[in-house]
N, CA, C and O of each residue as an XYZ file, in Angstrom:
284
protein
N       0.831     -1.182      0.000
C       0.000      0.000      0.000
C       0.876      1.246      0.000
O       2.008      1.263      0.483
N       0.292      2.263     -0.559
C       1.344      3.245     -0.946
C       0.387      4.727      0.232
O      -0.787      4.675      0.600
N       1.177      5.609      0.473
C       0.587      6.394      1.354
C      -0.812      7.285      0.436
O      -1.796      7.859      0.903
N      -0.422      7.111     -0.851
C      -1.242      7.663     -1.566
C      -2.994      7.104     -1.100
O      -4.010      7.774     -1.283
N      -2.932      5.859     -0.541
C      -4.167      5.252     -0.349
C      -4.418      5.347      1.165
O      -5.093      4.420      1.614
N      -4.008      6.290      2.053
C      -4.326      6.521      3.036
C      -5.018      8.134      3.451
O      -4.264      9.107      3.443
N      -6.184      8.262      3.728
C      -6.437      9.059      3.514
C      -6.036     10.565      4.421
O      -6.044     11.766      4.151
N      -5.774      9.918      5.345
C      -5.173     11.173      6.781
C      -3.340     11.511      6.054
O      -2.604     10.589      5.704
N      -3.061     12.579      5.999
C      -1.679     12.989      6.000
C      -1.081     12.790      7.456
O      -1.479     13.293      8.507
N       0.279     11.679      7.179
C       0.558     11.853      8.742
C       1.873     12.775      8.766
O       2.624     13.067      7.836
N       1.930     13.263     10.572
C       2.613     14.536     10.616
C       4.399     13.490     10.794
O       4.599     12.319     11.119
N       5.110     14.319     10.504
C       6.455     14.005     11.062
C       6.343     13.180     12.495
O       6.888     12.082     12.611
N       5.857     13.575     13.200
C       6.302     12.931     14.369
C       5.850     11.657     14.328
O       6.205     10.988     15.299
N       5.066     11.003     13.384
C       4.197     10.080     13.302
C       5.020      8.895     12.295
O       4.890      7.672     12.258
N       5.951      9.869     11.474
C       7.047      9.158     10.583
C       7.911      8.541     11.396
O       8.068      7.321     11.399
N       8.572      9.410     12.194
C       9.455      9.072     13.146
C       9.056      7.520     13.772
O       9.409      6.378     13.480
N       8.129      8.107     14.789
C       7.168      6.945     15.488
C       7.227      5.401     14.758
O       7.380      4.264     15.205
N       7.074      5.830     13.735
C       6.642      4.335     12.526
C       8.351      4.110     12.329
O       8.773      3.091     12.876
N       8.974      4.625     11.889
C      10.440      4.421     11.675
C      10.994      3.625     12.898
O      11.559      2.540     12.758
N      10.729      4.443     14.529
C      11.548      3.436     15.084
C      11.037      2.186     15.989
O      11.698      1.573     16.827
N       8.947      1.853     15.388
C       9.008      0.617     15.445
C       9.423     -0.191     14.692
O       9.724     -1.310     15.105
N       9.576      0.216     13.148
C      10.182     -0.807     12.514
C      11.750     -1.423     12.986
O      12.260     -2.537     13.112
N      12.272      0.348     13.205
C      13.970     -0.702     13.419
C      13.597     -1.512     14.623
O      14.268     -2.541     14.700
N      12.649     -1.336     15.666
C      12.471     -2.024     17.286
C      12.160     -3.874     16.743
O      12.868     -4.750     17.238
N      11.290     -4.159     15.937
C      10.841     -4.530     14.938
C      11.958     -5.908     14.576
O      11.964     -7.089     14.923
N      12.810     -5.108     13.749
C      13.199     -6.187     12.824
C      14.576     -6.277     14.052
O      15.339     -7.243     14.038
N      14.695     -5.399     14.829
C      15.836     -5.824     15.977
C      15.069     -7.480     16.767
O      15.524     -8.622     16.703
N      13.989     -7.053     17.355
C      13.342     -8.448     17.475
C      13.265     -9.781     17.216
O      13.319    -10.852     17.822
N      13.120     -9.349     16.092
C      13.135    -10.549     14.607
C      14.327    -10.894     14.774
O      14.446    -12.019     15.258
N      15.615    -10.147     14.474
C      17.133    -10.412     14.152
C      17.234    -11.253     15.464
O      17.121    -12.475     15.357
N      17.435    -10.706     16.677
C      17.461    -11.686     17.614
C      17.036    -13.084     17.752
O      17.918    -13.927     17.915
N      15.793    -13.449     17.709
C      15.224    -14.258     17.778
C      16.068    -15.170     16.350
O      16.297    -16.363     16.547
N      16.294    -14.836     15.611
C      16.720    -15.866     14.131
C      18.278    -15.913     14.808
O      19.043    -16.876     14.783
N      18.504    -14.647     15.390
C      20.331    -15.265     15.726
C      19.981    -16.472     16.722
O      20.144    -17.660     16.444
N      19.444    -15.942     17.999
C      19.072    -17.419     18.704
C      18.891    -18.599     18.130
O      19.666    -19.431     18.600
N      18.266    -18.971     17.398
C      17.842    -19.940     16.605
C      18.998    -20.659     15.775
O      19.215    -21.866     15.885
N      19.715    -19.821     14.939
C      21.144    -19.772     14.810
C      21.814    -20.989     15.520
O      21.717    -22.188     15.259
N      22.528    -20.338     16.503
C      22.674    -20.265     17.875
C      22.594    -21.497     17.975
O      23.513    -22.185     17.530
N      21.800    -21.917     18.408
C      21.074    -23.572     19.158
C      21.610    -24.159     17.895
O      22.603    -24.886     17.932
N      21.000    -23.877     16.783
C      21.586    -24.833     16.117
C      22.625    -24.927     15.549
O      22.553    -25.732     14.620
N      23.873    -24.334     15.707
C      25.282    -24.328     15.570
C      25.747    -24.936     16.789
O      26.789    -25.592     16.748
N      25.125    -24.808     17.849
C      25.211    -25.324     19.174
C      25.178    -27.055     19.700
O      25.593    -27.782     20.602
N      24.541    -27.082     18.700
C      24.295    -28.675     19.313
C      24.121    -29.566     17.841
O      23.035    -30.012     17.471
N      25.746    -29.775     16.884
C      25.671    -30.109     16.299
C      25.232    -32.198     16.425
O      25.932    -33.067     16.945
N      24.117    -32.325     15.858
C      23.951    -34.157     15.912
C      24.614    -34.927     14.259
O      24.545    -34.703     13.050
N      25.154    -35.778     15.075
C      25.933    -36.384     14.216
C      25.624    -37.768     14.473
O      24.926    -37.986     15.464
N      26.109    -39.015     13.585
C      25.629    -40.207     13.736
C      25.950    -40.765     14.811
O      25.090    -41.413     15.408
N      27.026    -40.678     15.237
C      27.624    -40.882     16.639
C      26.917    -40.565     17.817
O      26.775    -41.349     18.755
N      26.414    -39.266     17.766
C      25.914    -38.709     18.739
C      24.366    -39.467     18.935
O      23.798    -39.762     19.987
N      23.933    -39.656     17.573
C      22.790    -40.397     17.833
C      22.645    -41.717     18.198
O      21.661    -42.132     18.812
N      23.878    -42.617     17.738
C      24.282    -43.817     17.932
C      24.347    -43.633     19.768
O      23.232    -43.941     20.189
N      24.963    -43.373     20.535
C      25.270    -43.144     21.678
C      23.932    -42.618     22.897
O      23.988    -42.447     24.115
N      22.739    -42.471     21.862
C      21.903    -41.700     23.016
C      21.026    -42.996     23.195
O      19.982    -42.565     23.686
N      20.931    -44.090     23.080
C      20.624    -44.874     23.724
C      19.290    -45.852     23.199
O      18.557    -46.654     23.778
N      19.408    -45.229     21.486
C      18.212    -45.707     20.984
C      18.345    -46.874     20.442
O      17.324    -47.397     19.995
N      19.668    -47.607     20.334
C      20.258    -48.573     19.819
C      19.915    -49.717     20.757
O      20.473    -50.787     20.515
N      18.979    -49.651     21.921
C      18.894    -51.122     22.199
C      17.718    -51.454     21.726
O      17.500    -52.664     21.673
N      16.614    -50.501     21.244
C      15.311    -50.604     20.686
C      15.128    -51.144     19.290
O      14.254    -51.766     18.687
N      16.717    -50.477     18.943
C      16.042    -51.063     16.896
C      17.726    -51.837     16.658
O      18.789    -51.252     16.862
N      17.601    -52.964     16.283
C      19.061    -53.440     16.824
C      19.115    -53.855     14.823
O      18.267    -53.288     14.134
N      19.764    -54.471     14.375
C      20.350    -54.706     12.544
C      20.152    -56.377     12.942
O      20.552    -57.031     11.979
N      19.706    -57.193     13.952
C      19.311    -58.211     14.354
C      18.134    -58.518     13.664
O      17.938    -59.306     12.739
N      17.304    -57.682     14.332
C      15.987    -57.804     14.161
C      15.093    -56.908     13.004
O      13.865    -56.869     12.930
N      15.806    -56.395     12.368
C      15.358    -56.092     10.829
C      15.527    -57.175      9.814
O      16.602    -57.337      9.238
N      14.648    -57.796      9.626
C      14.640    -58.883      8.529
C      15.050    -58.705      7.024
O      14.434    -57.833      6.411
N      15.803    -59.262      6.493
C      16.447    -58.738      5.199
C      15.337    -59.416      3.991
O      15.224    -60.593      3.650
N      14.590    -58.201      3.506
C      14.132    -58.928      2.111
C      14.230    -59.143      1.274
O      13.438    -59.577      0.437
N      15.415    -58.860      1.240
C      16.522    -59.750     -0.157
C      16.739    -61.191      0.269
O      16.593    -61.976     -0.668
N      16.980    -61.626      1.174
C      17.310    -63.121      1.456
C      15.757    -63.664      1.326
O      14.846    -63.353      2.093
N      15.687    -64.280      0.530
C      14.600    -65.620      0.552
C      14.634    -67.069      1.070
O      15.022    -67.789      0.151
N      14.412    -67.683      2.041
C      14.945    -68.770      1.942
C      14.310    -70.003      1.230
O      14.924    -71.069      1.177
């Protein structure tokens, strides 16, 4: 939308106002995505790591039946 479609003229102080919620705004935003970032540079998972957390006594290469072998 362009200001052209608003019908009130707003005053300067009102520019301002709007200007520094936006920078308040996308400072917000930026944070929140660096966090996010963050965690996930943070806690890289790797096969190992998953191998090791303990899920390996539940699904074992035992007990997956191969359906290539026919007997």
């Amino acid at each position: 939308m362009d200001r052209i479609s608003y019908p009130l003229k707003l005053a300067p102080e009102d520019d301002l106002l709007i200007k520094k919620w936006k920078w308040r705004l996308a400072a917000v935003y930026g944070a929140i995505l660096l966090m996010l970032i963050l965690i996930v540079a943070a806690a890289p998972y790797t096969k190992t790591d998953v191998a090791k957390s303990g899920g390996e006594a539940a699904f074992s290469s035992a007990s997956i039946p191969d359906r290539l072998s026919v007997p």
